[in-house]
Structures are given as structure tokens and as C-alpha cells.
N, C-alpha and C positions, 0 to 999 in steps of 0.2 A: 504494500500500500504506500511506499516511499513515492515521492514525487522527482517524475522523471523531465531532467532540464535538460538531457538532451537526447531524445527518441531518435531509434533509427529503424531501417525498415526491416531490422530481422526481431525487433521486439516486439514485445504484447503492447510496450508505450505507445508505439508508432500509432495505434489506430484509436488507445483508449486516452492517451494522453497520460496515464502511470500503469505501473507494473501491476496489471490486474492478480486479487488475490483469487487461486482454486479454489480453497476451500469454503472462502464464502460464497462463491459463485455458488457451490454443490448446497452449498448451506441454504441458499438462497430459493433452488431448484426444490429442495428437497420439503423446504416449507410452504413453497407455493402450489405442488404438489397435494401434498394434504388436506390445504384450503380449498382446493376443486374438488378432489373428495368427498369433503365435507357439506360442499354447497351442493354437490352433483345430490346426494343425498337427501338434504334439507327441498329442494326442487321438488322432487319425487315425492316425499313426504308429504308438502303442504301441498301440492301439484300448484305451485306457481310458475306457471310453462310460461308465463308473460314476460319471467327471465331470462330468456335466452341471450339479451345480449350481453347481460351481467356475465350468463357462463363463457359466453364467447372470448370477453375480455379477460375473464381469468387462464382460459385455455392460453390466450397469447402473452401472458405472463410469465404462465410456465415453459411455453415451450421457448420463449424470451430467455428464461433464466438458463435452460438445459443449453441454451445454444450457446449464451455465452462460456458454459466449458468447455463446448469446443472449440470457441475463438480464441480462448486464453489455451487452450494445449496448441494450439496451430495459430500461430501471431499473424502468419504470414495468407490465411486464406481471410479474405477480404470477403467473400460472399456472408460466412459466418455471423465477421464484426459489425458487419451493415444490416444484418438480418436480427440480432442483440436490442442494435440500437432502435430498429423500424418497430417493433413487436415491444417493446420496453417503455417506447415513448406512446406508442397509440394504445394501447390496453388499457388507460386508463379512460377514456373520450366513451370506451362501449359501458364501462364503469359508471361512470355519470351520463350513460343514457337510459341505463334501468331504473336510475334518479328520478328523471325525465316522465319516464314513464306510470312510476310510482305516484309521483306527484299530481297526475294529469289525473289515475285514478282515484285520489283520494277526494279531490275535488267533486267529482262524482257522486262519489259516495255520501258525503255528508255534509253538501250544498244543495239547498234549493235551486229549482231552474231558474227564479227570478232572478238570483245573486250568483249565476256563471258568466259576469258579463265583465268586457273590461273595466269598467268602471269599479270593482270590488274587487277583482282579480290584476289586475294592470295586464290582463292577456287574453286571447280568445279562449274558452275553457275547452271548446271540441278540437283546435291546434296547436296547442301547449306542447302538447310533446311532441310531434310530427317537428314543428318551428325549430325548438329548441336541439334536436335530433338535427336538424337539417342546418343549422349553422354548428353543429360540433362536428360534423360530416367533414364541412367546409375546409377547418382545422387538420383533419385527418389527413385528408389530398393535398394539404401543404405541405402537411410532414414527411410523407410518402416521397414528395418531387424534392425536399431539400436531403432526403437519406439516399434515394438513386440519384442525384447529383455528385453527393460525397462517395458513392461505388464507382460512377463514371473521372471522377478527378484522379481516384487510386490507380486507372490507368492511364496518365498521362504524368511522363519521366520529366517532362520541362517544368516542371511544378513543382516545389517543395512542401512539405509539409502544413506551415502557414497556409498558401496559397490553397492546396486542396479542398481544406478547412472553413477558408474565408466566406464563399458565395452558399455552399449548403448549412454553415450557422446563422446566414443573415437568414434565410427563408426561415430555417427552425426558428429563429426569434420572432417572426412575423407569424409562423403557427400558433406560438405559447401564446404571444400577447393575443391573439385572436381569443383563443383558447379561455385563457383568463376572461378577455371584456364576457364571453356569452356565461362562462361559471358566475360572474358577480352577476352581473344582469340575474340571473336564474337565481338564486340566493337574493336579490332581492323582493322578487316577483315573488317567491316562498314564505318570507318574511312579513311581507304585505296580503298572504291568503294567512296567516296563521292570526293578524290582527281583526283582517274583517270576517273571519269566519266567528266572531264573539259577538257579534251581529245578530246571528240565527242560529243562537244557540238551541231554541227550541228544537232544531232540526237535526241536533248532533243525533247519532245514533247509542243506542245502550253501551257501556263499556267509554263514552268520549274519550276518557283518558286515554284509550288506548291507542286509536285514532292520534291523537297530539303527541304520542309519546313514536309512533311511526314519523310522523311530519317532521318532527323535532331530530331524529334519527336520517332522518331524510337531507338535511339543512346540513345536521352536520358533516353527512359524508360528503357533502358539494364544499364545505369550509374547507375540508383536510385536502380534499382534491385539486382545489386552488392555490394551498398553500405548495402541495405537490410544483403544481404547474409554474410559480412563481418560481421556486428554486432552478426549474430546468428553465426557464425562459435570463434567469442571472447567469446560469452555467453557459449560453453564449452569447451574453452581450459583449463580453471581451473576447474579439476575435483572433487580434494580435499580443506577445506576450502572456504573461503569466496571466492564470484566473483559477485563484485557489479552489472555487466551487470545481469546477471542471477537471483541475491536474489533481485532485484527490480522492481517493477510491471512498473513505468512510462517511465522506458527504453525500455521493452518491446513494449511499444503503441508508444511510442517516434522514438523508430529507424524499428519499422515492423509495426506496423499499419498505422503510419502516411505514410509511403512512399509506403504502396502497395496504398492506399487511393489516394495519389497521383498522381502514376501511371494511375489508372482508370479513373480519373475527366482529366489528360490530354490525354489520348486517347481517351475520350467521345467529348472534345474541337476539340479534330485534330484528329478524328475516318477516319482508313485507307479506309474505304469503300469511304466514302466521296472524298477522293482523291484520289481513285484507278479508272481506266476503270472499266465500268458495266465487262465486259469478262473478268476479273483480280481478281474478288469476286468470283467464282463459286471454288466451293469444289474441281472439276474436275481440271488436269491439260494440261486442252484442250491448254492454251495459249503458253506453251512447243511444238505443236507439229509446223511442217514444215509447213507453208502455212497458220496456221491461226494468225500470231503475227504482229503485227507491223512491216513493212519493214525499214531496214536500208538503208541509200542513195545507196550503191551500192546493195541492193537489190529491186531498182526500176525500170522496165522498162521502157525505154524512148521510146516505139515503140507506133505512134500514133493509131495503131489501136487495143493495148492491152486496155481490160477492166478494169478502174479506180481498183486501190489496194484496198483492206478495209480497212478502216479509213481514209481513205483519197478522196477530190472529185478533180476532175481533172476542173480548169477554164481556159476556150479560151480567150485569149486577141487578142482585133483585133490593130494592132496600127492604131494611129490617124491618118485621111485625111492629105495629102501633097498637098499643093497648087501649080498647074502645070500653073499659068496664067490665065489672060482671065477670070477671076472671075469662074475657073474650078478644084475643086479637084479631086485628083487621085482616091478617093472615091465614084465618080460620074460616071465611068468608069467602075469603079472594086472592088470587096467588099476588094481585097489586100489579101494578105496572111496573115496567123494566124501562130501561135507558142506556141507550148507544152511544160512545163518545168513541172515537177513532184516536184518540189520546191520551196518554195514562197520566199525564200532569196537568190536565185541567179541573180546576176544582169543581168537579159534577161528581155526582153516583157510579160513573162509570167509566171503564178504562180499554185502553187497548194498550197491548204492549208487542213489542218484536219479537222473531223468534230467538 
């Protein structure tokens, strides 16, 4: 992990900028490893199939980290080190698009139609994540063009090392900063549905906390993911000369491994599926359409002979005997009238609750 001041082309520095260490790399592979196991599992279990691209981005993590032991046993094969780097840097963009996505569905769930509108949300609520997906795409395709630039420089001998370097770090810094403005933006917009969803609160579902405590878990993995991004967008603003982020392996694992690692072990803790509706996990975006979502208070009918809503069961309260005398209730007469309320907090005789 020593910093290497003068790389040449038969070492590991030559293409990482210091003498990469194996065993962390193995280290590295071997914990990233595990976390797709674990997720690969956790998937399956709560069948949150709507994560796929969360698994996608772990997959390229791992097979990110496996590669780099073989670019650190073989310095000299360039496909390797450029393949480390491309898979290392974009795994996290699929990462915070399950974010994305997460997010788009919670909104859903526990907002009225009236309050899905940008005016309460600062964003369209039916293309929140398709938007926010489609500028971190953006990001991607930059990264992509400044990593085969840096594989197309490594063969060209009129070029020194600086030089190779120079035009695929300026694109990479143009990717991070993108990368970063649409992470805050979204962090912001998240921050702005967690204030006016206290709005309608009537409308929160059973359990709120839990819901808030998803949202909140949600927020934070876009903060740690930024802070990610911020590190790799300093590691090359200095293009010429030293730039300690960049010539030192343990800032690398320090400010990008440890916090994608992060990231996963608390999404595995507070995994969305877990606290999503079963109908809020499916790939499909069946729970957008008219009629099959959760009803908001004013989209409930109070008509006694409509068919109970779904998700919700309708209970008859009879009220208690009234004692008419004579050792006779009004109960003993007549079963009494009953009363319908589609709501378990409204101060009436009657309630409905979710399932």
C-alpha cells in the first residue's frame, strides 16, 4: 500500500497508481461475495424481485473485486485493470437505483392520489424513478467512455503515463460530478416527501413507523452513496502530480469499499421487501394502475352495500344494550342498528381496519 513516485510499466503502480495490496483485494472479493449471498437470499425470501438492479450492482462489485486479483497478479494485462476500474466505479449508480425505485414505491403506498403531485413531492410521482434512473444512466455512459479511453491510451507508446491519464480523469470527473448533482437532487426530493407526507397522516398505513423507518433507511443509503461519489470525483481532480486520494490504496477501501459494504449490510438489516406490501415487490407496475392501490380517505366508499376495498376489511359494530327498565334491554327487543365507518380513527361506533 506504499505510494508509488515513480510507476513503471512492468508494475501493478503503473495502472493503479500504488502497489496494489492481494490480500485485501481477496479480502475484498471475498466479503462482497457473501453480501450477494446474503441478498441473493433475502430476494427470494421476501420475493422482492423489484430488486434486481440492486442484485445487478452487487454482482458487479464482486466480480469488480475478483478481477482486481487478477490485475494485481498480472500488472501488465491492461484489459483486467480497466475492467476493476469500469465495474468498481458503476456498481454503485445500479445501487442507488433500487433507491430510486424504493422510493417511487413508497410514495405509492402511503400517499393519497391528491398529494402525488409536484407540488408536495417536488416531482412527478408516476416518473420519479424512471427520471431519476435515466439521469444516473447518463452518468454511467460517461464512465464507461472515460474507462475505454484510459484502455485505448494504454496503447499508445508516445504517451507517458501522465498523459494516458489526463483526458479519461477529466471525463471520470465530469461523470462523478454529474453523478453527485442527481444523488443530492434525489436526497433532496426524499427529504421534502418525508416533511409533507405529515400532511396526511390520516392516510399513513398500520405499522407508519415502519414505512418512515424504510424512507429514512432509504435517504440514508443515497447520503453514504454520495459521500462515496464525492471521494472518487476528488480522487481525479488532480490530474497532474501527486493526489494523495488517488496514489493510496487504504483511501480507496476507506472511502469506496467500506461505505458500498455499508450500504448492503444496512439494506440487508432494513431490506425494502421486508417492509414493503407483498403487491409493492412485483417487477410489474401493476400498483400505479386505477383500482388496484390503496385507497385514500376520500377514495372510500361509505355506501353500505359497496364490496369491502382491498386491503382493507370492513367491521360491524353493534352498540351496547341500553337498559329500558324492568330489568329489560333495548337488546332484548331488537338487535339495534349497526354503523359503517370505512375508518378505525374516526370517532363513531364503528371501524374498519387493514389487513
Amino acid at each position: 500500500m506504499t505510494n508509488s513516485t515513480a510507476p513503471t510499466a512492468t508494475t501493478s503502480s503503473s495502472m493503479f497508481g500504488y502497489d496494489a495490496s492481494m490480500p485485501m483485494a481477496w479480502i475484498g472479493g471475498v466479503i462482497m461475495s457473501v453480501v450477494f449471498l446474503v441478498h441473493l437470499f433475502q430476494v427470494f425470501y421476501y420475493k422482492g424481485y423489484y430488486l434486481y438492479l440492486l442484485m445487478f450492482g452487487i454482482v458487479l462489485e464482486v466480480f469488480g473485486y475478483w478481477t482486481r486479483v487478477v490485475a494485481i497478479k498480472q500488472p501488465d494485462n491492461v484489459g483486467a485493470v480497466a475492467m476493476t476500474y469500469l465495474l468498481i466505479t458503476v456498481a454503485p449508480s445500479f445501487i442507488a437505483a433500487a433507491a430510486y425505485m424504493t422510493h417511487g414505491r413508497i410514495i405509492y403506498w402511503v400517499s393519497p392520489q391528491e398529494k402525488r403531485t409536484v407540488r408536495h413531492i417536488w416531482a412527478p410521482a408516476r416518473w420519479i424513478t424512471a427520471t431519476f434512473i435515466s439521469l444516473d444512466l447518463f452518468a454511467f455512459f460517461i464512465s464507461c467512455i472515460g474507462i475505454f479511453v484510459f484502455i485505448g491510451n494504454q496503447a499508445k507508446s508516445d504517451l507517458n503515463d501522465g498523459q494516458k491519464r489526463e483526458i479519461p480523469y477529466q471525463v471520470l470527473k465530469v461523470a462523478f460530478f454529474w453523478q453527485i448533482a442527481v444523488f443530492f437532487i434525489f436526497t433532496i426530493v426524499s427529504f421534502r416527501f418525508m416533511f409533507s407526507s405529515k400532511s396526511f397522516k390520516y392516510d399513513w398505513p398500520n405499522g407508519s413507523l415502519a414505512w418512515r423507518k424504510l424512507a429514512w433507511t432509504n435517504i440514508g443509503t443515497m447520503f453514504i452513496i454520495t459521500l462515496r461519489s464525492l471521494f472518487r470525483c476528488l480522487s481525479f481532480t488532480i490530474n497532474r502530480g501527486d493526489n494523495y486520494l488517488r496514489d493510496h490504496e487504504w483511501t480507496f477501501y476507506v472511502f469506496d469499499f467500506i461505505p458500498v459494504v455499508a450500504v448492503l449490510i444496512l439494506l440487508s438489516l432494513i431490506h425494502p421487501a421486508d417492509n414493503l406490501p407483498n403487491e409493492y415487490c412485483t417487477i410489474r407496475h401493476g400498483y400505479k394502475k386505477e383500482g388496484s392501490k390503496l385507497p385514500s380517505i376520500k377514495e372510500v366508499s361509505e355506501d353500505d352495500d359497496d364490496e369491502p376495498v382491498a386491503g382493507y376489511k370492513k367491521v360491524t359494530l353493534v352498540p351496547p344494550p341500553i337498559n329500558t327498565g324492568a330489568g329489560r334491554s333495548q337488546a332484548e327487543d331488537s338487535p339495534g342498528p349497526t354503523f359503517n365507518d370505512p375508518w378505525a380513527h374516526r370517532p363513531t361506533p364503528t371501524a374498519e381496519t387493514r389487513f
